[in-house]
SEBA-29749 format. One record per residue (C-alpha): residue in one letter; x, y, z negated. Coordinates in steps of 0.001 Angstrom, whole numbers, padded with zeros to 6 digits, always signed. Example, Ala and Ser with C-alpha at 12.3 -4.5 7.8 and 13.67 -1.06 7.14 Angstrom:
BEGIN
A+012300-004500-007800;S+013670-001060-007140;
***
This chain:
BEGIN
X+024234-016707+001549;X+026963-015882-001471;X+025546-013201-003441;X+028385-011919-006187;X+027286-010201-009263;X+029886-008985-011289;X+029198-008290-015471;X+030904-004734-015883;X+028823-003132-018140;X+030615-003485-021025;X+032128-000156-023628;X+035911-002101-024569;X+036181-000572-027729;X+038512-002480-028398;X+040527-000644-025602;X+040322+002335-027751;X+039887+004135-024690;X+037835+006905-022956;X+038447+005290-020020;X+035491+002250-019513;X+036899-001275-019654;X+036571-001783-015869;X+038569+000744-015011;X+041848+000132-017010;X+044404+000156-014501;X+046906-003162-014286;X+049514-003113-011265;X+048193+000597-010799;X+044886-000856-010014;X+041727-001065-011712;X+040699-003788-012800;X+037498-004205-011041;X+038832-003419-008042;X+040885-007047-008074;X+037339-008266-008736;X+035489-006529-005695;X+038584-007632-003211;X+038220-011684-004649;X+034241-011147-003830;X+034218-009648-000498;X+036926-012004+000945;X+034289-014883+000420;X+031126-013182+001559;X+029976-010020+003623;X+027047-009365+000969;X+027425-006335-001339;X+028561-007632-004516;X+026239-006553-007150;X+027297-004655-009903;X+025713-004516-013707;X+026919-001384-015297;X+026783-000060-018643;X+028696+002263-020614;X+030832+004766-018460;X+028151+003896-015391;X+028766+007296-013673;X+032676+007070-013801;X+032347+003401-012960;X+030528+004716-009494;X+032630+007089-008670;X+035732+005125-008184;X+034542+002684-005719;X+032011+002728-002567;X+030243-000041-001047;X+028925-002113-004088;X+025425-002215-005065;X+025035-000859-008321;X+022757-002457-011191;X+022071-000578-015020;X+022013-002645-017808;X+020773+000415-020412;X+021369-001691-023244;X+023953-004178-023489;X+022173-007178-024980;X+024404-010212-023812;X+025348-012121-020539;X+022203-013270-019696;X+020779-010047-020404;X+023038-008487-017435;X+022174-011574-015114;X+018659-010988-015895;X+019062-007106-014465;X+020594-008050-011153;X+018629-011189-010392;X+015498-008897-009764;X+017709-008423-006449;X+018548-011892-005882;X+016868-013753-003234;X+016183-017645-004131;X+017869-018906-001382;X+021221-017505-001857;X+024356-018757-004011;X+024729-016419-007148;X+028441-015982-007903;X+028442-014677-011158;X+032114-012889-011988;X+033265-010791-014451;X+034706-007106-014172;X+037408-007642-016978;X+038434-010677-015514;X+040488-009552-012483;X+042841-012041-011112;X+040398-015371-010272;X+042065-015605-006509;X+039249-016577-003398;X+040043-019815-003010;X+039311-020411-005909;X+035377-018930-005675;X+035395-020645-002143;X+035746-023879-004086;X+033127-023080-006971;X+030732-022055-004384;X+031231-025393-002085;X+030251-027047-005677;X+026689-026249-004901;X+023515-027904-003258;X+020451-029134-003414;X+021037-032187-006249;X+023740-029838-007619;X+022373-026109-008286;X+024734-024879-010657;X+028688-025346-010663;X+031278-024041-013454;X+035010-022701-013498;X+036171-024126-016515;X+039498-024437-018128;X+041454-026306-020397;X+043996-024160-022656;X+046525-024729-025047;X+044871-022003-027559;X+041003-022324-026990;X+040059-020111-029668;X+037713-017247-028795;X+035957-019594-025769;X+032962-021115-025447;X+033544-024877-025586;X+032294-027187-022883;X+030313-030018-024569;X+030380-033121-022643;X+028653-036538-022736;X+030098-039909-023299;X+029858-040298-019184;X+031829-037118-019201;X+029304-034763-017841;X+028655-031435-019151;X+026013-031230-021168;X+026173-027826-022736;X+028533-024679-023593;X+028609-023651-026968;X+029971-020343-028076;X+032865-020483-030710;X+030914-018342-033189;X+028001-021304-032969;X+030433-024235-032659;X+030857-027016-035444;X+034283-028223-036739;X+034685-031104-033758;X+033491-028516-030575;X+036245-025724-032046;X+038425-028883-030823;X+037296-029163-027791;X+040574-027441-025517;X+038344-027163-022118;X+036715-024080-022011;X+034088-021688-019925;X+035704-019433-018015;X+032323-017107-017657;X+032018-017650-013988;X+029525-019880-012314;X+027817-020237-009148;X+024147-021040-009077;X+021471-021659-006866;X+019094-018045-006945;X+015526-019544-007469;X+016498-022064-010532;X+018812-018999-012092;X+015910-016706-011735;X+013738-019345-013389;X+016464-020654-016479;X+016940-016830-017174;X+013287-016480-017929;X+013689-019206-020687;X+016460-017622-022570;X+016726-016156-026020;X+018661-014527-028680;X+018417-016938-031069;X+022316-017361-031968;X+024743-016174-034119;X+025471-012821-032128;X+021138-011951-031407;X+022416-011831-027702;X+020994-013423-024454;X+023494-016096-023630;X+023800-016732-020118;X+025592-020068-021151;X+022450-021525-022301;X+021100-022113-018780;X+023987-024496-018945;X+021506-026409-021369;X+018711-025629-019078;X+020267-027322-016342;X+020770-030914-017669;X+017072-030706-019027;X+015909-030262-015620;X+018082-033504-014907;X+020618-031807-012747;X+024408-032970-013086;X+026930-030016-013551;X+029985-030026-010984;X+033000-028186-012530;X+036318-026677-010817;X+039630-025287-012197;X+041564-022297-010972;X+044673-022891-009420;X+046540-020206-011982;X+045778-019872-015532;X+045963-016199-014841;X+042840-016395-012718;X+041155-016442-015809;X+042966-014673-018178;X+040244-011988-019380;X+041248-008306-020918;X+039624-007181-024264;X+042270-004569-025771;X+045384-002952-025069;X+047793-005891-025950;X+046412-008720-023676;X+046085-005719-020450;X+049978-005560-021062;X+050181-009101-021468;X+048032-009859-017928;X+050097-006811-016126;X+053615-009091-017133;X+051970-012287-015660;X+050561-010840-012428;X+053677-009066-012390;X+055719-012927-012996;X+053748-014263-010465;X+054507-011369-007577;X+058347-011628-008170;X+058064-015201-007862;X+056594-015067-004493;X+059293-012147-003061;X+061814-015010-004857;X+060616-017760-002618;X+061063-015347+000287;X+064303-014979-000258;X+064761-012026-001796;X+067559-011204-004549;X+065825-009721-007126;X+068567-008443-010057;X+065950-008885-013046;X+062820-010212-012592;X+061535-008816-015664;X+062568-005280-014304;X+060759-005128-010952;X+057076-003784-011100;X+054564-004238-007711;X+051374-002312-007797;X+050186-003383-004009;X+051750-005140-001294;X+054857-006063-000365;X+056108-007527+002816;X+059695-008171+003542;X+062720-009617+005802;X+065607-011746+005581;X+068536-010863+002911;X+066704-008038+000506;X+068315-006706-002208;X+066155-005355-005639;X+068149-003740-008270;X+066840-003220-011594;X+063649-000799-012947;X+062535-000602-009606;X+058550+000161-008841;X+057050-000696-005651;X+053327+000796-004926;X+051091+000603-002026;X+052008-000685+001284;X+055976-001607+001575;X+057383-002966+004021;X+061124-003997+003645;X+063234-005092+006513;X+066193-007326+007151;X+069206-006203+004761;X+067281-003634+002935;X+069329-002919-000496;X+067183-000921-003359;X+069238+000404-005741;X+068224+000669-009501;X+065553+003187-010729;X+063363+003635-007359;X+059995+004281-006859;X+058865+003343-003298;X+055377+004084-002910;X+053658+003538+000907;X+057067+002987+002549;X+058237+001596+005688;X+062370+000723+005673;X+064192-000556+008368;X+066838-003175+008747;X+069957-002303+007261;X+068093+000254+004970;X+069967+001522+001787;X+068400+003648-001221;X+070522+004144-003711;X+069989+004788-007404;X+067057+006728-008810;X+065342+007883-005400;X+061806+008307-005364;X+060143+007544-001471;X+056719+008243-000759;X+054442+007560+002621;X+057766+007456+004706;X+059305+005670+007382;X+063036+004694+007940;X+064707+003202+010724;X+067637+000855+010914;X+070653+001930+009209;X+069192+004828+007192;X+071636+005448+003984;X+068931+007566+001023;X+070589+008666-002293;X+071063+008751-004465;X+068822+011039-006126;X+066908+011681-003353;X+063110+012567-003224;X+061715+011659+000367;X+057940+012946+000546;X+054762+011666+002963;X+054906+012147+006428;X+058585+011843+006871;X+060086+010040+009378;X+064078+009452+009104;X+065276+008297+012373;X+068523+005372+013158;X+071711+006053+011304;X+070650+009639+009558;X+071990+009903+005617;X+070233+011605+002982;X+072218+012411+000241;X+071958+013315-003105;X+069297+015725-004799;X+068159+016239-001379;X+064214+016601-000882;X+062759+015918+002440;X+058738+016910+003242;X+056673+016407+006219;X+059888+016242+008894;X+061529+014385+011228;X+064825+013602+010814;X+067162+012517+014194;X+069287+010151+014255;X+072719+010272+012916;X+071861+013594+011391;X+072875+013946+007999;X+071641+016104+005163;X+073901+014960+002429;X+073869+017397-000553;X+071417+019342-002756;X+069295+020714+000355;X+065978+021134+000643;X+063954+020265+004867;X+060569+020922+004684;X+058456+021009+007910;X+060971+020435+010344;X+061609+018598+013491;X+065569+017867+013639;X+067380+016779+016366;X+070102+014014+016944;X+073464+014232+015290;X+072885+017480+013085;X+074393+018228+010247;X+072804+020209+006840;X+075232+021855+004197;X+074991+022062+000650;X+072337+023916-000290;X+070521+024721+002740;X+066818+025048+002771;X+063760+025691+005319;X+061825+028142+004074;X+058730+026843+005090;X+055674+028577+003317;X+054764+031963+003535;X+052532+032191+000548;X+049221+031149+002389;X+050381+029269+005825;X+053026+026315+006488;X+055525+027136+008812;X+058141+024854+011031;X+061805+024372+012088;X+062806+023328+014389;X+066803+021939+015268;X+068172+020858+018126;X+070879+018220+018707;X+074128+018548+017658;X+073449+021263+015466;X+075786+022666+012489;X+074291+024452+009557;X+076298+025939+006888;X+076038+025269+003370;X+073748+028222+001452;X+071658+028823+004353;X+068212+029843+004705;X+066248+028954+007871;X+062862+030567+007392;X+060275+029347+009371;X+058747+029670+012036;X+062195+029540+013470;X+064595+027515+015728;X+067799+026712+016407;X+069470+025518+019540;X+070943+022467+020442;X+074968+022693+019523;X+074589+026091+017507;X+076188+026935+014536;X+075014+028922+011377;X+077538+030238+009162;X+077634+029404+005593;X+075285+031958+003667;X+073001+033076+006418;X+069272+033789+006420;X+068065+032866+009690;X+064876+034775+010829;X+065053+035015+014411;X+065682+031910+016754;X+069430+031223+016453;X+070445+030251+020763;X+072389+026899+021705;X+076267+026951+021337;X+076686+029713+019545;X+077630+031160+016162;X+074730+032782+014553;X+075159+034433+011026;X+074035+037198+008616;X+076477+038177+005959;X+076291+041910+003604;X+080368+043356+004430;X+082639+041780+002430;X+083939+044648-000106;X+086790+045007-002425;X+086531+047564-005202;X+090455+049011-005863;X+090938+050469-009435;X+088514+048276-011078;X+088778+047601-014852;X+087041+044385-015827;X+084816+045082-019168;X+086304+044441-022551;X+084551+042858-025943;X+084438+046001-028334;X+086245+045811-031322;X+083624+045159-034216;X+084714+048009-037588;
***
């Protein structure tokens, strides 16, 4: 059995935040939530979860983790020592870390594989460029590990050591339950080092099996403000890079941000300063214009959204033209061929297909039929105050520009509504329906004139 504990108890002050560490958002995600999702994909056991500073807001953002209080914050091995109460001694710790959100599951998979019987304790280590603010990994003249020792405790010829502990380990429940009992705070910082069962583990005559992540961004860990923006620009590198070997055109790379997933087909097109959230799914052809924000989106083949259109929990079907902007809200469902124009808002409808609602209108509630068309300015007046209310079109139908439809209403298949009409009573099919005040014409009128100023 894989048991997970994940370290997220501590403050980030460096954060300068009144948001807790954990919950920092990068890709529109928190970060412990990447942490959670890389735990559960190797193991069905409830990750355990030390928690600290911000506990309560911590819990409330996530369900299904088993939740551990570290009251004081007293080191690593401090927060090990408060969740292995709940360990049993048969099972695989995998000890991860909250602020360290990207480690991938294969990754664990191979870390945990690491570990048997003549082998109880494995490491994720790395070796970087720039080690400084690591703990070194000290090895032997056979070139096995022998110890980790923090930078603040290092001498002059371990700071030069470039391979480094990533914090995460795997390690067999009943010797971690019994190294954590030995541990002390008798280092630089007066914390309880979880590294030192590292030390613990060679005295016992066990070897130490290491692993490296696949990414350096596995491992890239989040202490302030600078290296969250820093991690958010390499997750958001490596996402681009995959749509790239897709085959997607992608103007600027550097301009495209994905906070969830995207899935797409054959020949997309990604303007610039587009966002992509949630679930979206792109099909063949698809062209995104600059300045979009598709959040929980499904688009067709064919698909265009033109420039600075904002989509949210819709669906489009082949051949839709949107924009530009347009603002399509949830529940919307735009059918084969219809166009949505510019400043047009669309909530909670369906649209037919071929229909076309093309300029500054506003369809809210509404079932439309095939082939209709929407003037300028038309709305559905939808909401009474307390209750929603729908429209409903039929096929074919022609509504003027500056109309009013207010719900609950309908209007037949082939009817007309002249320009400027509220519509309050069903309008039948084939016929012209419309509700103008009498034109009137006011003879002898004298237009005002400015006043002479004395």
């Amino acid at each position: 059995m894989i048991q997970p504990i994940i370290l997220a108890a501590g403050k980030g002050t460096r954060m300068k935040s009144r948001l807790p560490k954990v919950l920092q958002p990068l890709a529109g995600r928190p970060l412990l939530a990447y942490v959670l999702e890389a735990a559960q994909a190797v193991t069905t056991t409830l990750p355990l979860v030390v928690i600290g500073h911000g506990a309560e807001q911590v819990k409330a953002h996530f369900d299904g983790p088993r939740w551990v209080l570290q009251a004081q914050q007293l080191g690593t091995g401090h927060a090990v020592q408060q969740a292995a109460m709940q360990l049993d001694d048969g099972a695989v710790a995998l000890i991860l870390y909250g602020d360290v959100p990207l480690v991938q599951p294969q990754t664990l998979q191979d870390l945990v594989s690491l570990v048997d019987a003549q082998h109880p304790l494995a490491l994720l280590t790395v070796e970087l460029d720039d080690p400084n603010g690591y703990g070194r990994i000290v090895r032997d003249a056979h070139h096995q590990v022998v110890a980790i020792v923090e930078q603040k405790d290092a001498t002059p010829e371990q700071l030069a050591i470039r391979e480094v502990n990533t914090g995460m380990m795997a390690v067999q429940g009943a010797h971690l339950k019994r190294w954590l009992e030995r541990l002390d705070n008798a280092n630089a910082q007066g914390e309880y080092y979880l590294t030192d069962i590292i030390r613990f583990c060679v005295e016992d005559g066990f070897e130490i099996h290491t692993t490296a992540p696949g990414l350096p961004l596995e491992v890239m860990g989040v202490n302030d403000k600078a290296q969250l923006a820093q991690l958010e620009r390499a997750w958001q590198h490596h996402q681009v890079d995959a749509l790239l070997a897709e085959g997607v055109t992608v103007v600027d790379p550097a301009r495209l941000d994905i906070r969830g997933t995207v899935t797409v087909g054959q020949d997309v097109f990604i303007d610039v300063n587009v966002v992509l959230e949630g679930d979206v799914q792109l099909g063949d052809g698809v062209h995104i214009g600059p300045n979009c924000v598709l959040k929980n989106v499904s688009l067709g083949e064919g698909v265009q959204v033109h420039a600075f259109s904002h989509l949210e929990g819709c669906q489009a079907e082949e051949g839709v033209n949107i924009g530009p902007y347009a603002r399509i809200r949830p529940q919307t469902m735009l059918a084969a061929g219809a166009r949505i124009g510019n400043f047009v808002e669309i909530k909670q409808s369906s649209i037919g297909a071929g229909s076309k609602v093309n300029h500054l209108a506003y369809i809210g509630d509404t079932t439309m039929g095939t082939g209709v068309n929407i003037g300028a300015g038309v709305i559905t007046c939808n909401y009474d105050g307390v209750n929603k209310h729908r429209t409903i079109i039929g096929d074919d139908a022609f509504i003027g520009s500056d109309s009013q439809l207010v719900a609950p209403v309908q209007v037949g298949e082939g009817a007309t509504i002249g320009a400027g009409s509220t519509i309050v009573k069903d309008a039948p099919a084939h016929q012209l329906t419309l509700s103008r005040a009498k034109q009137t014409t006011l003879k002898n009128w004298i237009a005002p004139r400015q006043r002479c100023k004395g």
